[in-house]
N, C-alpha and C positions, 0 to 999 in steps of 0.2 A: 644478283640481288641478295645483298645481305638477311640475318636471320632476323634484324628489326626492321628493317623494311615492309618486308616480307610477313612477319608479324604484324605491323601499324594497317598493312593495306587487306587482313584478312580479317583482322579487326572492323574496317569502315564499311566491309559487306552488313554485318550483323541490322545496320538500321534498317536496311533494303527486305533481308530477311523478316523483319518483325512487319513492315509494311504489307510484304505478301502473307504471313502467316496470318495478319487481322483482316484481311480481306478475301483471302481462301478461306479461314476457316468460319469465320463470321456467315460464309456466303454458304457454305456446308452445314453450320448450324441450325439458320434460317430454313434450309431445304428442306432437312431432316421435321422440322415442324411446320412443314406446309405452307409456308407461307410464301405469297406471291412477291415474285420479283426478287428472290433470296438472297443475289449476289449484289441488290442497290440498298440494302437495307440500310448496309455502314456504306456509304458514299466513298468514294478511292479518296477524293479531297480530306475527308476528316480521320480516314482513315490512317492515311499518311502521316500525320498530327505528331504523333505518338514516335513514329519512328524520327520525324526532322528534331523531337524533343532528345532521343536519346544519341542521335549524331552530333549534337552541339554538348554533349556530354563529352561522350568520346573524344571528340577533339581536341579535349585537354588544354585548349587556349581560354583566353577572358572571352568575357562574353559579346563583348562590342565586335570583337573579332570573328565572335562564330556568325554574328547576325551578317556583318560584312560578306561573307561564305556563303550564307542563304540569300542576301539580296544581290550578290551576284551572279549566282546561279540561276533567281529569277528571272536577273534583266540580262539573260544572255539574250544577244541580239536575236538569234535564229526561232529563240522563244518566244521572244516577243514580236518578233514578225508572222510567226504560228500560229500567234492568239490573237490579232487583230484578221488574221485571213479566218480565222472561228467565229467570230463578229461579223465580220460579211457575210461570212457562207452559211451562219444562223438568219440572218435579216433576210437574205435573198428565198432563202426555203420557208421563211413565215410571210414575207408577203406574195409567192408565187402559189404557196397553199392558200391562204385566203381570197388571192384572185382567181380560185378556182383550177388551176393549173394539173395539178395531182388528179383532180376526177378528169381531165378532160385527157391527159396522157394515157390515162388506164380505159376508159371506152374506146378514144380512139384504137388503141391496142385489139381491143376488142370486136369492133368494126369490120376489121379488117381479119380477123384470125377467123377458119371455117372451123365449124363443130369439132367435125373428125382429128381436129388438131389442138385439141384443146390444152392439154400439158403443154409440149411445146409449145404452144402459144401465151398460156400462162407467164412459160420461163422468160420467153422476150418480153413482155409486158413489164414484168419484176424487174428483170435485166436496165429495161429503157428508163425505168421509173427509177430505178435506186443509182443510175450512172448522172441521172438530172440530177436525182437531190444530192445525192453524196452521203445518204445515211443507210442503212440496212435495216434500223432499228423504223426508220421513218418511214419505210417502205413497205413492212411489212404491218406495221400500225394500220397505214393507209390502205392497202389491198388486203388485209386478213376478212374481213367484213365481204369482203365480194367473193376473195374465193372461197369462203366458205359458205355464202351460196352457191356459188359453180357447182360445191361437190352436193350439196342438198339435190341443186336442181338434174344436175346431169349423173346421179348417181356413182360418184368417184369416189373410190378409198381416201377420207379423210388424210387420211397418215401419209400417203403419196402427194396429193395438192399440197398438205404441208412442207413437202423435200423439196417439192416444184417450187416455191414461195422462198424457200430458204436459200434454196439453189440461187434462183435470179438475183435476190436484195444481195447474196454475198458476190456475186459479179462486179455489181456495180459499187460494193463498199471496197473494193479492190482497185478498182478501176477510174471512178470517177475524179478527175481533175479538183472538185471540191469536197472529197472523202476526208474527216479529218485525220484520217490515215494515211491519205496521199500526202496530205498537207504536213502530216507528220515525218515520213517518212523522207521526202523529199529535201525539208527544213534540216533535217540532224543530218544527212548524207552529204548536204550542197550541190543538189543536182536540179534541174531546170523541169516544170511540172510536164511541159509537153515531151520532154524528151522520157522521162518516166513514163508515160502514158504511150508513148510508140514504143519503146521497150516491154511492156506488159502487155499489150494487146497482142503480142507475139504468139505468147504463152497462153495469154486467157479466150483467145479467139478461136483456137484449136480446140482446145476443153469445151466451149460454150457448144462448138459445131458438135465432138462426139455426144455430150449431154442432151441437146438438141434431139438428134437419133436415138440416144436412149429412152430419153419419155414419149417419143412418137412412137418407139415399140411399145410403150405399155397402153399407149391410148386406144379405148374403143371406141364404135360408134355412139353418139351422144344425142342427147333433144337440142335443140339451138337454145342459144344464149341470150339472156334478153342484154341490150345495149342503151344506156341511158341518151339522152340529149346532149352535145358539146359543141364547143366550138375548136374549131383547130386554130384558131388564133394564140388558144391559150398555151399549147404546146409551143410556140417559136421562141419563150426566154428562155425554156431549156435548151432548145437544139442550138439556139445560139451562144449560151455561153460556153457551148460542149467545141461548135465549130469554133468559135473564137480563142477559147484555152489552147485547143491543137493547135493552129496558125502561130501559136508563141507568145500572142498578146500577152500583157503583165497581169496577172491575175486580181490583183485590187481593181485595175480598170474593167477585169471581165465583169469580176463580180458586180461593182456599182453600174457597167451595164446591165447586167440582169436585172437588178433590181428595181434599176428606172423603166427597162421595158416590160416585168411582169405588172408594175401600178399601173402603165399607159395603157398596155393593153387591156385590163382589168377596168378601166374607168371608160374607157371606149365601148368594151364590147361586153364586160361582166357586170355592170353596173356597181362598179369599185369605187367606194369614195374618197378620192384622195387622201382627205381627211385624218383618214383610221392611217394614214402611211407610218406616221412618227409610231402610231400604236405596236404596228404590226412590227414596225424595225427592233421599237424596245422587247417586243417577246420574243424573236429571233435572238438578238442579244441574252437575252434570261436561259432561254433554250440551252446555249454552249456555254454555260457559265463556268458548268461544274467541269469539264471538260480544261477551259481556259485556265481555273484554277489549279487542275489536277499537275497539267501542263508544267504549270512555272515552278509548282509547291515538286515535284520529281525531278524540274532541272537542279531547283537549289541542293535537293539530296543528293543527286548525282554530283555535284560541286564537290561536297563534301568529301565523297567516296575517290573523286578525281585526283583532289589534292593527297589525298594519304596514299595512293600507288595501287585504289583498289580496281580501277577500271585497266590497269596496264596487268596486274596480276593477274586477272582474268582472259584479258586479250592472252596474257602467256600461256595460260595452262588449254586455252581453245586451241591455238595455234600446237601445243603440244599434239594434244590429240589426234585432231587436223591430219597433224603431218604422220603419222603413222597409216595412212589411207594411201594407197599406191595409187594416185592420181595426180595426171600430167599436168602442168599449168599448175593456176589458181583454184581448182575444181575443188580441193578438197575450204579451200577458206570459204567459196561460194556456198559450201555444204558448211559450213561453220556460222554463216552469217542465216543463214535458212532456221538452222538448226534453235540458235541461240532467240529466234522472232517465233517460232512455234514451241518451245518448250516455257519458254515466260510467256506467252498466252494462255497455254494449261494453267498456269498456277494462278495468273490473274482474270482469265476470263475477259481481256476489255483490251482488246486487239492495238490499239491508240496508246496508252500503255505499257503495252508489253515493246511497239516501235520506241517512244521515246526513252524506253528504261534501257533497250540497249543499241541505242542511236549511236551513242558513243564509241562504244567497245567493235560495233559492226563498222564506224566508217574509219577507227584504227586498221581493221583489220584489212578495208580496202584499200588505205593507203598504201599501207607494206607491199600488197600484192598484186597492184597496181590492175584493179577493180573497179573498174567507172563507176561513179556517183551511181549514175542512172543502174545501173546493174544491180550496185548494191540497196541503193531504194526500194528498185524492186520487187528484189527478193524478201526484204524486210517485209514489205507490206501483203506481199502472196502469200507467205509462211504464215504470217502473223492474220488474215484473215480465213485459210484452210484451216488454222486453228480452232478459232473462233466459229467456224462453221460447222465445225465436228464437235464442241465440247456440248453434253448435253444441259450443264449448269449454264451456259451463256444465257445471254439476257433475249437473244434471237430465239432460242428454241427453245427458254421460259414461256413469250410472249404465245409463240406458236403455239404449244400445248395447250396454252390455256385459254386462247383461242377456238382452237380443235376440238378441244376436249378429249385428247389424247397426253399418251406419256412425252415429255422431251424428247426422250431417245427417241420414239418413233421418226419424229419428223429427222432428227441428224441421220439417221440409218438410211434417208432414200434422199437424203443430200446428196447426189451423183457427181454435181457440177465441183464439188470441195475436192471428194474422191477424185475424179479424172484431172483435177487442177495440178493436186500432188502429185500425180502422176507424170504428168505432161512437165511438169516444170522439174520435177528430180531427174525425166529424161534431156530435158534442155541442159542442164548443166550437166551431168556426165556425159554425155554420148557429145553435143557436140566440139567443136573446135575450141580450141581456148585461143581468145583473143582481147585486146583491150578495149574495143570496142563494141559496139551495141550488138546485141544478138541479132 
């Protein structure tokens, strides 16, 4: 690679940089004066604004040409197949929450879990609930209010129910088939969502069991738990979009089953008015808007930085690195692709994000090293949510504190499920066999 080359493509990083520097620091300055929710104040979407302005600077072409550069970057296909699967999988989580679905998942959870096990029980509850919705941020919205009775009633370290809470929602933001992480992740890789999802549950199933056994050592005996009214009817649009994604089904058809079966059930048995359907589907819609946008307005940036040699420069100096690591196989690029979804989560905070910013540059990296889709999905999305589950600025352990009425940190410091994730999955990739197929 020549010295302009080489040049032009360390040049097209610069808008990427200004993107995270207004979004980091914006979200650092906010903190710094207390204010709630620090890192949404400047939205990633408008955020971005300001960098897509200075890339079509950079580019040094006319302008019909740079818009060219950013409208095709938006309507790359795999993006816009990303953001209408955002559009369902918002529609399907606003009208299964409004037919009640969310309270009846989390009692029933409850129902069933004895006193003595209340943490662990906790964690499956969070787990089962954030792998249905596919959010973390939804998850813990919706169960923060209970378990913070839990710790009222049954006298528990606020700051531990918190890790408990954190721990499960970031399970299921990993893991769930309609994660817009999974979605993400899966979209930029080109890999098949259930084969992602047998491939991860490898990793996250082992973590979940050790986590499991570590909050049942901290659990003491407790007073019982009061348990509201539900119906378990309400529960079967989750468990079936969950069995139907596995089985392979196409995910538009999962979704728009969910959708028709949380209304049916809901007008059957939750006295749901069809009616409110169209309502509840356009706030689902409204829900991932900002998400939708952020999406297409990063693929166009990435466009940019593609065409000037900034994603291949990068891919080289990873690979540099990389290969100074005395690891057999592909071991060291799997640690490259890890690396590259948890160090840009630090900087942005919003895990979705940090996959699509380097969707690119991770599935260059698997191609070379002949790294299955699904592997490197994966990876992407487990990196990229351990991140997220340990930064104490995220918007998870914003919500939590101020919930709690504790510090952020607290609640990330008795996230176990994050910590033994990292673990478990840095042990998967070194220790075992290198191979090109699924773990």
């Amino acid at each position: 690679m020549n010295y302009a080359v080489t040049s032009g493509a360390r040049r097209s990083l610069i808008p990427l940089l200004l993107f995270v520097l207004l979004f980091l620091g914006s979200g650092l300055y906010f903190q710094s004066q207390n204010v709630d929710y620090a890192f949404y104040q400047l939205p990633g979407h408008v955020a971005i604004l300001p960098a897509l302005i200075l890339a079509v600077w950079l580019h040094r072409a006319p302008l019909t040409q740079s818009i060219d550069v950013i409208v095709k970057g938006a309507g790359n296909s795999n993006i816009i197949t990303m953001c209408l699967i955002y559009l369902l999988a918002g529609a399907f989580a606003s009208v299964a929450t409004a037919t009640g679905g969310v309270d009846a998942v989390v009692n029933a959870g409850l129902s069933v879990i004895p006193a003595q096990f209340i943490l662990p029980g906790l964690f499956v509850i969070a787990a089962l609930v954030s792998t249905a919705m596919g959010t973390s941020m939804g998850t813990i919205g919706a169960l923060a209010p209970i378990a913070v009775g839990l710790a009222n009633q049954a006298d528990l370290n606020p700051a531990v129910v918190a890790g408990v809470l954190l721990s499960g929602a970031m399970f299921g933001d990993n893991l769930s088939i309609i994660s817009d992480t999974t979605i993400a992740a899966t979209r930029t890789q080109g890999a098949n969502m259930s084969d992602k999802f047998k491939e991860n549950i490898k990793i996250a199933l082992p973590a979940a069991l050790v986590t499991l056994i570590l909050y049942g050592l901290l659990t003491t005996p407790t007073s019982a738990v009061t348990v509201e009214a539900f119906s378990w009817t309400a529960v079967l649009p989750y468990a079936a979009i969950l069995v139907l994604a596995v089985m392979g089904l196409n995910v538009f058809v999962v979704l728009l089953l969910g959708i028709a079966l949380a209304a049916l059930q809901g007008s059957f048995v939750a006295d749901y008015a069809l009616r409110n359907l169209g309502q509840d589907i356009a706030t689902g819609f409204a829900n991932v808007q900002e998400i939708f946008l952020l999406a297409m307005l990063v693929s166009s940036l990435s466009e940019f930085i593609k065409q000037q040699g900034g994603l291949l420069w990068i891919s080289s100096k990873v690979q540099q690195a990389t290969n100074r690591l005395k690891l057999a196989g592909n071991k060291a690029q799997q640690l490259a692709i890890a690396a590259l979804a948890f160090i840009s989560n630090l900087c942005i905070a919003n895990n979705t994000v940090a996959i699509v910013l380097t969707g690119d540059v991770s599935r260059n990296l698997a191609q070379q090293h002949q790294i299955s889709p699904k592997r490197s999905a994966s990876l992407l999305d487990i990196f990229a949510c351990i991140s997220q589950g340990l930064v104490p600025y995220g918007a998870q352990a914003l919500l939590l504190g101020a919930s709690f009425d504790i510090s952020p940190w607290q609640a990330i410091t008795h996230n176990y499920y994050c910590m033994v994730l990292l673990a478990v999955a840095l042990g998967v990739v070194v220790l075992r066999r290198t191979t090109n197929q699924a773990l």
